[in-house]
N, C-alpha and C positions, 0 to 999 in steps of 0.2 A: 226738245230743243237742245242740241249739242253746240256744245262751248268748244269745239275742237278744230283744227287746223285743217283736219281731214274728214271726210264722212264717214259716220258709221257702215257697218255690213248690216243689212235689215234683220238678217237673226238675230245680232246683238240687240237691236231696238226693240225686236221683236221680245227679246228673254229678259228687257230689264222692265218691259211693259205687264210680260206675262207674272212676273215674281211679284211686281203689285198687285195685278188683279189677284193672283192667288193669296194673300196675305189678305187683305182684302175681303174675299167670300169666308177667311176664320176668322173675321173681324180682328186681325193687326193690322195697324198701320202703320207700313214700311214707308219713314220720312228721308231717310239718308243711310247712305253704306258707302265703304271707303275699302279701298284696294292699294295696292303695298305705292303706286303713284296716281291714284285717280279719286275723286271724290263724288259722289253720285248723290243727287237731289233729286226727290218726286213729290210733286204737288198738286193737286185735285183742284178744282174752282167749280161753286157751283153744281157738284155729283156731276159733271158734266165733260168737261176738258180736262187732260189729264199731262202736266209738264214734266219732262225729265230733262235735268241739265248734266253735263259732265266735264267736270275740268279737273285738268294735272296742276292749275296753280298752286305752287306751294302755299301761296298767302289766301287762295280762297277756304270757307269755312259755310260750316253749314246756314249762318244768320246769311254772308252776304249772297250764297249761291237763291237761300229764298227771299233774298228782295229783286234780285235778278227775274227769278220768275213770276214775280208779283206783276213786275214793269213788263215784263212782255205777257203776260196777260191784258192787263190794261191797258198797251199800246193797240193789243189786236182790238177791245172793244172801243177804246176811244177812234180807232177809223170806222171799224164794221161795225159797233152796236154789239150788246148782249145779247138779243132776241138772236141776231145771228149765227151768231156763235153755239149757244146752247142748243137751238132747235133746228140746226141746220138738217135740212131735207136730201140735200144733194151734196155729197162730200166732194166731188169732185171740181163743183163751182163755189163752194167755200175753198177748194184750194187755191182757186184761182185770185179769188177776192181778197184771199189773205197775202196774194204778192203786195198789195197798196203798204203793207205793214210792215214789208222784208227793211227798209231803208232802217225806220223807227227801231223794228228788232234789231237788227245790224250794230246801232251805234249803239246799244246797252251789252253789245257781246265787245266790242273793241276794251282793248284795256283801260281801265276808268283816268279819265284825266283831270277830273274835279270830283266830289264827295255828293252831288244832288241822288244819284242813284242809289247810294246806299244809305242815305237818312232820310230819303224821299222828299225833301223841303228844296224848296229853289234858292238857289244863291244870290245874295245881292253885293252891289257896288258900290259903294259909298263916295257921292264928286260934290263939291262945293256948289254946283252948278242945280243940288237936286232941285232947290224949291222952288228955283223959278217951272222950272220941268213938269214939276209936278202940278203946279196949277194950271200951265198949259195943256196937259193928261187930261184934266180932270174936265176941262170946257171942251176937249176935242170929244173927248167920250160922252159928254151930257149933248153935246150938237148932233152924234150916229146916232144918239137914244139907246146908249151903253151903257151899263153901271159899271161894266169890268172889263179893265183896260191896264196895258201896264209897260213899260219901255222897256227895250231889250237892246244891252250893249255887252259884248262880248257873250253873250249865252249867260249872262248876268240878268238880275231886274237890276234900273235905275230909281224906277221909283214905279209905285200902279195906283189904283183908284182903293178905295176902301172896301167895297164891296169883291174887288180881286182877291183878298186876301180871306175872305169867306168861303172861298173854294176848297175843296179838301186839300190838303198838302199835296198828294202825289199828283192831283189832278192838275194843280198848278205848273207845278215841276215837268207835267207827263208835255201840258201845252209850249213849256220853255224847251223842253228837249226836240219836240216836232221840229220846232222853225229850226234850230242848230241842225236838225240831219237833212233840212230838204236844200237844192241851192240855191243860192242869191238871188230873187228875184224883187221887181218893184211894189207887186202887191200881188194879195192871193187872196181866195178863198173860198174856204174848205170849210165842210161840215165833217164835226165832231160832234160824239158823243161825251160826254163826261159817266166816270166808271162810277161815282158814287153819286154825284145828284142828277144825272139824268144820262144813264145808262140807252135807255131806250129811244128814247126824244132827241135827234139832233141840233147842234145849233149853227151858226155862224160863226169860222174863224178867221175873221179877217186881219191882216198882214201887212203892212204900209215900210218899205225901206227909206226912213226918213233923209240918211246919209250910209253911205256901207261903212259899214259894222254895227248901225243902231236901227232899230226896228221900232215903231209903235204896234201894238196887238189888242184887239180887240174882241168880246166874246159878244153878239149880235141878233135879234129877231130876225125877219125878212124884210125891213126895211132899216135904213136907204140901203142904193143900189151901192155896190162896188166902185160903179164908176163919177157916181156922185161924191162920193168919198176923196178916192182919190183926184179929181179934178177940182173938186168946191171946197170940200173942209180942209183936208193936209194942207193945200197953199196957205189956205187963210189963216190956218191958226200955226201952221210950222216954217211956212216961207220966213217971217219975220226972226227967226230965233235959228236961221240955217249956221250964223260964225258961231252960238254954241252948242249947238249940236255934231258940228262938224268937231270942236275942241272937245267936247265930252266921248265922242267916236274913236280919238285918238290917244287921249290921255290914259297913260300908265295904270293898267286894271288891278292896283296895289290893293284895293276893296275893302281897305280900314278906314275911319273916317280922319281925314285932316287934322294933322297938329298928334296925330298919336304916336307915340315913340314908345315901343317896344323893347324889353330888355334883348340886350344884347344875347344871349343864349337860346331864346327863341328860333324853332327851325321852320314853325307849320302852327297853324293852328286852326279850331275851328267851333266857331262860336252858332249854339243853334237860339231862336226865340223860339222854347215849346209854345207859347201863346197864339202868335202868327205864323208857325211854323215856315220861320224862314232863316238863315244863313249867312255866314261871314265865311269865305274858307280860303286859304293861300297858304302855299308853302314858301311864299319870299314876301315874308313878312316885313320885311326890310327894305324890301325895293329890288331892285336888281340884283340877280346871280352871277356870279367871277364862276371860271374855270379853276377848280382846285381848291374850293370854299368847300367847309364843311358839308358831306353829305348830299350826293347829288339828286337833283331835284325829284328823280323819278321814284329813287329810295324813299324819300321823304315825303312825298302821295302815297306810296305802299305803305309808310310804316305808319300813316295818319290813319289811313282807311283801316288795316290793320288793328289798329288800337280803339277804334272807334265801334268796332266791327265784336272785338273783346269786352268791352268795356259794358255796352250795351247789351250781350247776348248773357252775361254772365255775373257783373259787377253792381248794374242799375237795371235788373228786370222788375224792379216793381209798376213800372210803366204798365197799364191795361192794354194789353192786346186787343185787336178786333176780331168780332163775335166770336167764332170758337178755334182762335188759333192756336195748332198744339203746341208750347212751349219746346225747344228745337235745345236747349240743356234742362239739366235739374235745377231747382229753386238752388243757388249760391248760400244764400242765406238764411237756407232752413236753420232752423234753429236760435238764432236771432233777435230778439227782437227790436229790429231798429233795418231802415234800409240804407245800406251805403250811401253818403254822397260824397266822399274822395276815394280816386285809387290809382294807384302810380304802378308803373313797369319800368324796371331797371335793365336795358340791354346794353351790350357792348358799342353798338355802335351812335345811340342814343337813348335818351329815358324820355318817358311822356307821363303824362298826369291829366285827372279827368274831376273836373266838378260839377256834378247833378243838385241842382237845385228846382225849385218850386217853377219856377218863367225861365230860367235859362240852363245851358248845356253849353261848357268849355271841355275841349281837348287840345291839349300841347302836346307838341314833338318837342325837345331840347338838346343841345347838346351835352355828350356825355360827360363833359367834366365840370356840369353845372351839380355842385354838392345837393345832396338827397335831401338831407333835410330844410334845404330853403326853397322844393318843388313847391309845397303848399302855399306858401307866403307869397313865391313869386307868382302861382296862378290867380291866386286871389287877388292880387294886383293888378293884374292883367284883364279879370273878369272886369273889377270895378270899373277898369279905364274906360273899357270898352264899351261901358253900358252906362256910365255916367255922362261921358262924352258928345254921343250919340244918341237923341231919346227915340231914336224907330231901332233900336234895341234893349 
């Protein structure tokens, strides 16, 4: 898979394919090489599939080019199924089949405009509006004979069922990015696989546009039908709640929860639940963007992702990888014994700070003439607001 503007020449594909397979048969494992503007990621799944990516970004790094390939991995088996993939018989109708998945690959190669890609967790929204929302969720999904179900407003969750949040992280995330890259429609649905509880076995995903830009979604047996769905349940149980749904549709995707006020020096931030592996993440922490306001908005995604990207790969690896992921740096804190949970980067054009803890994961962007030594104080303040506030964090 190339990350590039242009297509490779097949010898090139050819020579970065053939360098792994030779490292390979003397037992090395070539994970990544870099060239005086280009950075090269290869990644095996399965002794089976074998991904290479290549980007000139200056900001990409070896942790995010392999979560990049993780997702398109799992994009391909969440349409086609693993059996497919692994054992395919006939290369050239797996090519074909794997067009279903160009849309899905596609939007993980655009340059990142929210943080779900590279922590793998889905982002949520935070509106006053949740809890009536949510117990309407909750009878729509118990009436299709769902356990997992969950609102979608702006490529956000609003709120989901409990048993939604049982899903592995990227799987959840992997089902929020689908409906974001397919377009607008009233209802759909599609059989997916899920890449880690049920790889092989498809299910039901069905799709309801309650008002545009909100979605209900649900994960489904073979029964009811689609159009029982959409014609009996959606009225009954969403018809009645159309003026808030229509104002939660609309309303300013600010995604911090009500009444929170943030210090002023704040650029970005981004708050994970390791527990339910789920998210908080904006770079207008504040509300609205001025023209000529510190640090434009795009820099301020780069330098989030960026720092999150550092932080993670290098700062807080005591995280357990899955099964036998080779570690992509060296142990940080060999030698040690204790694992970081603060760490801060002082740049010119902004400083960020990062606290890893036991149930939660803060990262700040700030600005640069917020004094160093009250980064600590002021994230911690920030963490507590946020998670005292709000208890679905």
């Amino acid at each position: 898979m190339v990350a590039l503007s242009r297509a490779l020449p097949f010898s090139v594909i050819g020579s970065l394919n053939g360098v792994h397979m030779f490292g390979s048969n003397l037992d090395v494992l070539l994970t990544s090489a870099c060239t005086e503007n280009t950075r090269v990621v290869w990644k095996v799944f399965h002794n089976s599939i074998t991904l290479i990516v290549l980007s000139s970004d200056e900001a990409a790094s070896d942790f995010s080019l392999g979560r990049l390939l993780e997702n398109v991995f799992s994009a391909m088996v969440l349409v086609l199924g693993l059996e497919e993939l692994i054992n395919a018989r006939n290369i050239e109708r797996l090519k074909k089949d794997l067009k279903a998945c160009y849309k899905l690959i596609d939007s993980f190669l655009e340059p990142g405009k929210c943080g779900a890609d590279l922590t793998q967790c889905v982002e949520c929204a935070v509106m006053p509006s949740r809890a009536i929302l949510q117990e309407c969720l909750e009878a729509f999904a118990s009436a299709a004979e769902s356990r997992f179900g969950s609102l979608l407003v702006g490529g956000r969750i609003l709120c989901a069922t409990e048993q939604w949040w049982q899903l592995a992280a990227q799987e959840a995330m992997l089902l929020v990015w689908l409906v974001c890259s397919l377009p607008p429609h009233t209802s759909r649905d599609l059989p997916v696989y899920l890449p880690h509880g049920s790889p092989t076995v498809p299910h039901r995903f069905l799709t309801f546009q309650l008002v545009p830009g909100l979605e209900a979604v649900l994960l489904c047996g073979p029964n009811p039908s689609l159009q029982y769905l959409t014609d009996e349940l959606v009225k009954q149980f969403w018809q009645p709640l159309l003026d808030l749904l229509k104002a939660s549709a609309s309303a300013s995707l600010r995604c911090l929860p009500p009444g929170i006020n943030l210090a002023p020096g704040i650029l970005g931030l981004l708050l994970i639940n390791q527990e339910q592996k789920k998210s908080l993440f904006t770079v207008q922490p504040h509300g609205t963007w001025t023209e000529g306001s510190e640090m434009p908005l795009k820099n301020r995604l780069c330098a989030l992702r960026s720092f999150y990207a550092l932080a993670i790969s290098l700062y807080f690896p005591c995280q357990k990888p899955e099964g036998n992921t080779v570690p992509l740096q060296e142990e940080f804190q060999a030698g040690f014994s204790h694992c970081p949970q603060h760490c801060y980067v002082v740049c010119n054009t902004h400083k960020a700070y990062a606290i890893h803890s036991k149930q939660h994961q803060l990262f700040l962007i700030l600005k640069p003439d917020v004094p160093t030594f009250a980064l600590r104080s002021l994230a911690a303040g920030t963490l507590q607001s946020l998670t005292t506030e709000d208890s679905a964090f």
